[in-house]
C-alpha positions in Angstrom: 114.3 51.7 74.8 115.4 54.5 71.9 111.3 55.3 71.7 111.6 55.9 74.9 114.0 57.8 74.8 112.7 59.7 72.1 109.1 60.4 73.6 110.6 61.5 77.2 112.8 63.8 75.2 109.5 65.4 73.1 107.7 65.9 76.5 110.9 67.4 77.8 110.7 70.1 74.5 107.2 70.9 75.2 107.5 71.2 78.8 110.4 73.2 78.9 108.8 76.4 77.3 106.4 76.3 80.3 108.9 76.6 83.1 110.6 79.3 81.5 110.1 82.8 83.8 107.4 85.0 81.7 108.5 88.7 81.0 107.7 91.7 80.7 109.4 95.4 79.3 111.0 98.1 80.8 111.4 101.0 79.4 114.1 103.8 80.5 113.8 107.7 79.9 116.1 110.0 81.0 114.9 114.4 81.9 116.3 116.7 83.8 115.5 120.5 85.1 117.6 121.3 82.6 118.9 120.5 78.9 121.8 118.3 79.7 123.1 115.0 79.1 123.7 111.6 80.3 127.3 110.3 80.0 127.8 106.6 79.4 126.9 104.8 82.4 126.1 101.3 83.4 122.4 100.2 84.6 121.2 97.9 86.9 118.1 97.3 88.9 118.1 95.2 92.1 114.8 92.3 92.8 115.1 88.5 93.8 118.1 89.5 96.1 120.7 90.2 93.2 121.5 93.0 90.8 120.4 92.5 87.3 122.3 94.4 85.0 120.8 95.9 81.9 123.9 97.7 79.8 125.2 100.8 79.1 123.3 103.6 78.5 123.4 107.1 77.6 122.6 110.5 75.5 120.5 113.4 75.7 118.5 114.3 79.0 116.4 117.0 78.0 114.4 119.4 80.3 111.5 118.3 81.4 108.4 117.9 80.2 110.8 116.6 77.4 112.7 113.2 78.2 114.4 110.8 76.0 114.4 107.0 75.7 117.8 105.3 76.6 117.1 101.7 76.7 113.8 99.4 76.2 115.4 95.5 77.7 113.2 92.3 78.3 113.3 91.0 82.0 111.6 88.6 84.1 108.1 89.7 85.9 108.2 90.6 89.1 109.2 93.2 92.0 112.1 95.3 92.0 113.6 98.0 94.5 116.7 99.5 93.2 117.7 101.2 90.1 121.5 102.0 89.6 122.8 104.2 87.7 126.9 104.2 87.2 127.6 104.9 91.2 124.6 106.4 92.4 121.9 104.2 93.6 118.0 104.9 94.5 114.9 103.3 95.7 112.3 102.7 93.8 109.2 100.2 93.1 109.2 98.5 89.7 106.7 96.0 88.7 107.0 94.4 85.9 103.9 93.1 84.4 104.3 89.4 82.1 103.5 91.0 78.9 103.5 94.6 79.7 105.9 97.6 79.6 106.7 99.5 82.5 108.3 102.9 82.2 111.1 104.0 84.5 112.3 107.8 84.7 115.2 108.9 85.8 115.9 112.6 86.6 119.5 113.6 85.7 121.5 116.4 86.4 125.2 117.0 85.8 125.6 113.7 84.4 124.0 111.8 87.5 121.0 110.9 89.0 118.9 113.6 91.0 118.3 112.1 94.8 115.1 111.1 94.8 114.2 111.2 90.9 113.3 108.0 89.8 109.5 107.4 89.1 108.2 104.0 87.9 104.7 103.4 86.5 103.0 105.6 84.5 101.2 107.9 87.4 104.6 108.0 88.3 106.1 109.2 85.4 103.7 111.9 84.6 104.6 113.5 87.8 108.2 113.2 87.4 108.0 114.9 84.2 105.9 117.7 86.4 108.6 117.6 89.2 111.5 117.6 87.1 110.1 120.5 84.8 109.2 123.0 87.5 105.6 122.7 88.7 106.2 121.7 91.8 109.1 124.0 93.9 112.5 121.4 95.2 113.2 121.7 98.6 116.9 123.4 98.4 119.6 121.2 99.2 120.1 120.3 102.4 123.3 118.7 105.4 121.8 118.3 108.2 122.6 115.2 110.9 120.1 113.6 113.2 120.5 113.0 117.1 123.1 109.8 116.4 125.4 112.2 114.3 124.5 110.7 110.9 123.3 112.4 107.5 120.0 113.9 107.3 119.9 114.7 103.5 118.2 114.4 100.5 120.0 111.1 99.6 119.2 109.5 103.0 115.6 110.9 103.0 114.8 110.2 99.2 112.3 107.4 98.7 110.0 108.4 101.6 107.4 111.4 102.2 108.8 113.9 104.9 106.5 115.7 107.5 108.9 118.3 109.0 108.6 120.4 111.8 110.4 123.7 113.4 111.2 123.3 117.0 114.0 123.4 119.9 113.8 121.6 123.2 113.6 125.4 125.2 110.6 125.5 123.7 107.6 125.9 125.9 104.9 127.2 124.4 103.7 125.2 120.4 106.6 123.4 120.0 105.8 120.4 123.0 101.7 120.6 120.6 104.2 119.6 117.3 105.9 117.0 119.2 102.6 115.7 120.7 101.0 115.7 117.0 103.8 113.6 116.3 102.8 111.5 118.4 99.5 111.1 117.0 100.8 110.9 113.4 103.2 108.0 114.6 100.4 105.8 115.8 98.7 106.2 112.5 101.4 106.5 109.9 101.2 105.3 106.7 104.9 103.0 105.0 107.2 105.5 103.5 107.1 108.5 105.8 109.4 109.9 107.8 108.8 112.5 110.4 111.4 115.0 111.8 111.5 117.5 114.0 114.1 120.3 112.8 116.0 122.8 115.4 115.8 126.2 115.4 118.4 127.0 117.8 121.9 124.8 116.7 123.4 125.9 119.4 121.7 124.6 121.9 120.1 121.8 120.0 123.4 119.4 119.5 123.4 116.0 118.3 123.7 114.7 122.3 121.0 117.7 123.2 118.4 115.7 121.4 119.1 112.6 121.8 118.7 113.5 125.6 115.6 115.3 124.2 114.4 112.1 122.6 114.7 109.9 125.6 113.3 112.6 127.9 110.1 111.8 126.2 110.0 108.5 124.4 110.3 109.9 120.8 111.2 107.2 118.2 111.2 109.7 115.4 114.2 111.9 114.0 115.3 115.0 114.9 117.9 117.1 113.3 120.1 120.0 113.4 123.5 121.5 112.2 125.1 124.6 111.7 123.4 127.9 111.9 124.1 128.6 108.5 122.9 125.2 107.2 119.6 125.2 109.3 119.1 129.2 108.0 119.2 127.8 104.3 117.0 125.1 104.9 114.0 127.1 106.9 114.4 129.8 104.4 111.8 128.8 102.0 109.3 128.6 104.3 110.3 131.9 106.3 111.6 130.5 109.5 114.3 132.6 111.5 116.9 130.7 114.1 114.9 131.4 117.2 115.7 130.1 120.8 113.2 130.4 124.1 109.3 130.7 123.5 110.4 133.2 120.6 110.0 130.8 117.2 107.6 130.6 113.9 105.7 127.6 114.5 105.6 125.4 110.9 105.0 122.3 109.7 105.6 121.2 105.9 105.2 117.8 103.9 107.8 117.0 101.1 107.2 114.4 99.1 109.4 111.3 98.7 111.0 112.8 95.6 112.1 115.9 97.3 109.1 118.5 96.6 107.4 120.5 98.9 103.8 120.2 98.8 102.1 121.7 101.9 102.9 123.9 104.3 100.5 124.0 107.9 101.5 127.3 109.7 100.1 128.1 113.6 99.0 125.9 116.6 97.8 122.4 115.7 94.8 120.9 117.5 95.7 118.2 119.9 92.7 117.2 121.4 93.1 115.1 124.5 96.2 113.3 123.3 99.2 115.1 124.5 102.0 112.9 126.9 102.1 114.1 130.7 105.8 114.9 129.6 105.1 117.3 127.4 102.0 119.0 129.3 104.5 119.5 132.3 107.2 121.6 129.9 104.3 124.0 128.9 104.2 127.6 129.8 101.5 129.6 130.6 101.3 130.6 127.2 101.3 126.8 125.8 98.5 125.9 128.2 96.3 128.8 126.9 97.9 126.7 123.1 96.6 123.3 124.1 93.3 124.6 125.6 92.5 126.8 122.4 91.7 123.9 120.4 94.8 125.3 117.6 93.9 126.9 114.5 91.6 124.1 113.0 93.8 121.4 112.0 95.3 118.4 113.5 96.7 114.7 112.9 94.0 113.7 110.8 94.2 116.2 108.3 98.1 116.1 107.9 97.2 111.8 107.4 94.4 113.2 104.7 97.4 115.0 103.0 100.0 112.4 103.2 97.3 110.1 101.2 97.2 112.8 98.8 100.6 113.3 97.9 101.4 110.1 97.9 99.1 109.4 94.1 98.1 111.5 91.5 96.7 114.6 92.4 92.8 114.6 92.5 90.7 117.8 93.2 89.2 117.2 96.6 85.8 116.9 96.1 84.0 118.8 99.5 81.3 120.4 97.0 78.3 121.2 98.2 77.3 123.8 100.6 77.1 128.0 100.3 80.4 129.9 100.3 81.2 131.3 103.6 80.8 135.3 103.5 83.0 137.6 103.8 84.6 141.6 104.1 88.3 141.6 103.3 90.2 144.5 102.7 92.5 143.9 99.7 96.2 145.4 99.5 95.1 148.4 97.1 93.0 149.1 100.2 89.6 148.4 98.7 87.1 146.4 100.1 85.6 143.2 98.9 82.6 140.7 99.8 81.4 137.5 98.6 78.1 139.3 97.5 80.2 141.5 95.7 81.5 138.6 93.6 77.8 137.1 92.7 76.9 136.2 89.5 80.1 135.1 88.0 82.5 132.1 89.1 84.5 132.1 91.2 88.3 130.7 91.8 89.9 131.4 95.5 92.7 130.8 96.5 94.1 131.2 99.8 98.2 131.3 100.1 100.9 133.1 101.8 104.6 134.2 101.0 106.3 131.9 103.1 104.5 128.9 100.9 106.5 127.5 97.9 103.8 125.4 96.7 101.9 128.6 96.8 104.5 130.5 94.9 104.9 127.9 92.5 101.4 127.4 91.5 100.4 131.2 91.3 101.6 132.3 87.7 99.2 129.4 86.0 96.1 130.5 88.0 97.2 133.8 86.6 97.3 132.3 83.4 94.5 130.6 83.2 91.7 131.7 85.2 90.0 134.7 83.8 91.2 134.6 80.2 90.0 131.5 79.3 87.5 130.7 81.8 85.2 133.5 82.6 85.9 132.9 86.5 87.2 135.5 88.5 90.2 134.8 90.9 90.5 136.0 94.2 93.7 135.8 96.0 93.7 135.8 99.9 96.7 136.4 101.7 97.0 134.5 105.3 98.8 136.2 107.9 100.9 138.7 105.8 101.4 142.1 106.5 99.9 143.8 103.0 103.5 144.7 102.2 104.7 141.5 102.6 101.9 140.4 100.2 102.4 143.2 97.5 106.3 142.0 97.6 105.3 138.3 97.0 103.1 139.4 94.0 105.6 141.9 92.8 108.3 139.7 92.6 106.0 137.2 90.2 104.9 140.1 88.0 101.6 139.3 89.0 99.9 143.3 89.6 95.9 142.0 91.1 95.7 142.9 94.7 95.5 140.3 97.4 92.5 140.4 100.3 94.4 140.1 103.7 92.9 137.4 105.9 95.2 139.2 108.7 92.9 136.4 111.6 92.9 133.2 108.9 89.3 133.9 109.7 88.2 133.9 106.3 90.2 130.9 105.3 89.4 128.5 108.5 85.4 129.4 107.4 86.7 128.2 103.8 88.6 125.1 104.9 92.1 126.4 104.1 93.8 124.9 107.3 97.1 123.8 105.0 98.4 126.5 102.4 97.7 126.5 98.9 94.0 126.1 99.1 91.7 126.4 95.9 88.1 126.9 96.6 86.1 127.0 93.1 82.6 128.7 93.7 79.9 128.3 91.2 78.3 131.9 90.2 75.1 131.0 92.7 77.8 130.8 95.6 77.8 127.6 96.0 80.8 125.6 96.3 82.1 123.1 93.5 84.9 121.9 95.0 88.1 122.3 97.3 91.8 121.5 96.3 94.0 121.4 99.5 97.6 121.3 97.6 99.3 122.7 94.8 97.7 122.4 91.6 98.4 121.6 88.6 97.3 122.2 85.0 95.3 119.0 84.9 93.0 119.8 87.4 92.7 123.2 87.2 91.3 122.3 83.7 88.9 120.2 84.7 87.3 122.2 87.7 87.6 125.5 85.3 85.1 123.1 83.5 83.2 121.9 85.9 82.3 126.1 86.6 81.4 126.4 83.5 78.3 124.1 83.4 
């Protein structure tokens, strides 16, 4: 019986190991916009139904592209969906790999964590560390509340992508298209987006006003308002004035889930044969003439093409192939220039306007680094602006090349650029290499100066 005993407890020892959960690493950095630091604060993530906590940590959180480690702890594989840090909690996806180490960042500020700024994985990361360090432009903050009263914010809306809209329910001439390309986005939408329609006229536009609104039409998505000063802070960026009636900048922008605006559509969208009877009887004569026009070249399935985009790294969007469209644009020194004018030499183009961010934000390192270091040429083509309005954009970035006013969008429709920024790069026989719909940054930029060059 004691052999017994004594085998069954040897199989027990060298089973045991087996049934033990494997494990993997995580690794926690800390950055911020800013130098600061991280006071001590407890961590915990949250998988399996419970919260798992991993210590104390704190220290340094240096401005991004800087960040500093503040804890490397052993776990068991698996999924997790929330990180806590002290009292302020956020979604993210953490997989950790049996064997492997996974790196979490989290974006502090003020001694807590930014809504929205936690990135796990190393894609991830890398754009946190962009984010965080100020190549992409924050949307401003933001306290709004939807049509049941409750926050619309960047704590309620981190974790998910955001396709926004300006609109009011008096509306009857492009506002009913955005709601109708809602639609169409909301048949086909992709997990982790959030659309919202966002008032232009608070006064009208109450909580009660659209949820009436909402019913009227069978909308399942949000819509928001607030007070005229909060709604004119958060449509300033994008150069949207309170407007009531037919009277109204039509606009539609995608933020990412972490907060950052990345496109920005401007103008009527195309809406095919897919718009509601509800909404086709609130049109005016005006919106008819919209709806019939066909829009301005852009439409649910190349707002779904963008959401794929910013949803992963950044890739160049390929679209090579093909001669460059030509073109006769006046520039805001009041010269003219043409394609053929350009011949012979590479060719970077990039299509923008001052009430784009993304476009703001990414025009000091096409400044920097085409033309200096590449032997391209850059050509910057103003949408829609007045050429005041486009000198006053460049002025206020130091940046003294004139602009070529696209006054129609003519020029950029022919090039593609139906979402603002735009890149086109143009080999020197005018043809085209490739297209970048988005902001870019340093990475690909890079490699398409390179791809010029050969």
């Amino acid at each position: 019986m004691a052999a017994a005993v004594a085998i069954g407890a040897m199989v027990l020892v060298l089973v045991l190991p087996r049934l033990q959960p494997s494990t993997g690493t995580l690794l926690v950095a800390v950055a911020g916009r800013t130098d600061g630091s991280l006071p001590k604060s407890p961590l915990m993530i949250h998988g399996g139904g419970q919260w798992v906590a991993l210590g104390d940590v704190s220290g340094a959180a240096p401005a991004a592209p800087a960040e500093h480690e503040v804890t490397t702890v052993t776990i068991p594989a698996g999924g997790y969906d929330w990180v806590r840090l002290g009292g302020d909690i956020q979604r993210v996806p953490i997989t950790i790999t049996a064997g492997q180490v996974e790196p979490l960042l989290l974006g502090i500020e003020s001694g807590h964590l930014i809504a929205g700024a936690a990135y796990a994985g190393n894609d991830e990361v890398n754009l946190g560390l962009g984010e965080l360090g100020g190549k992409f432009v924050a949307m401003p903050n933001y306290e709004l509340v939807d049509q049941s009263g409750q926050p619309f914010n960047p704590v309620t809306t981190a974790g998910n992508d955001l396709v926004i809209a300006a609109f009011h329910t008096t509306c009857h001439e492009t506002c009913p298209l955005y709601t109708a390309l809602f639609f169409q986005l909301e048949q086909h939408l992709p997990p982790g987006v959030t659309l919202a329609e966002i008032t232009t006229d608070p006064g009208t536009d109450t909580p009660s006003a659209l949820t009436d609104y909402a019913h009227s039409i069978g909308a399942p998505w949000t819509f928001a308002t607030g007070s005229a000063g909060a709604l004119t802070s958060f449509w300033k960026p994008f150069g949207v004035q309170l407007a009531t009636g037919d009277v109204h900048i039509s606009t539609l922008a995608l933020v990412d889930r972490h907060g950052y605006v990345r496109l920005v559509y401007r103008g009527v969208p195309d809406i095919g044969g897919g718009m509601p009877p509800s909404l086709i009887s609130g049109l005016s004569v005006q919106g008819l003439h919209d709806l019939a026009s066909g829009g301005d070249g852009w439409g649910a399935p190349d707002v779904l093409q963008s959401l794929v985009t910013i949803a992963g790294p950044q890739p160049a969007s390929p679209a090579a192939g093909g001669t460059a469209p030509a073109f006769a644009l006046t520039g805001t020194d009041g010269r003219q220039v043409t394609l053929a004018s350009l011949a012979g030499k590479p060719a970077v183009i990039n299509f923008w306007a001052s009430y784009c961010p993304p476009c703001r934000a990414e025009m000091p390192l096409l400044q920097r680094r085409v033309g200096q270091q590449s032997g391209a040429q850059l050509v910057l083509v103003d949408e829609g602006d007045s050429s005041q309005a486009a000198r006053d954009f460049l002025g206020s970035l130091g940046i003294k090349q004139a602009a070529l006013l696209d006054a129609d969008l003519g020029v950029g429709h022919a090039y593609g650029a139906i979402a603002l920024p735009t890149t086109v790069f143009v080999h020197a026989d005018g043809t085209i290499a490739a297209r970048h719909i988005g902001q870019l940054d340093d990475g690909v930029l890079t490699a398409q100066l390179a791809t010029l060059g050969n």
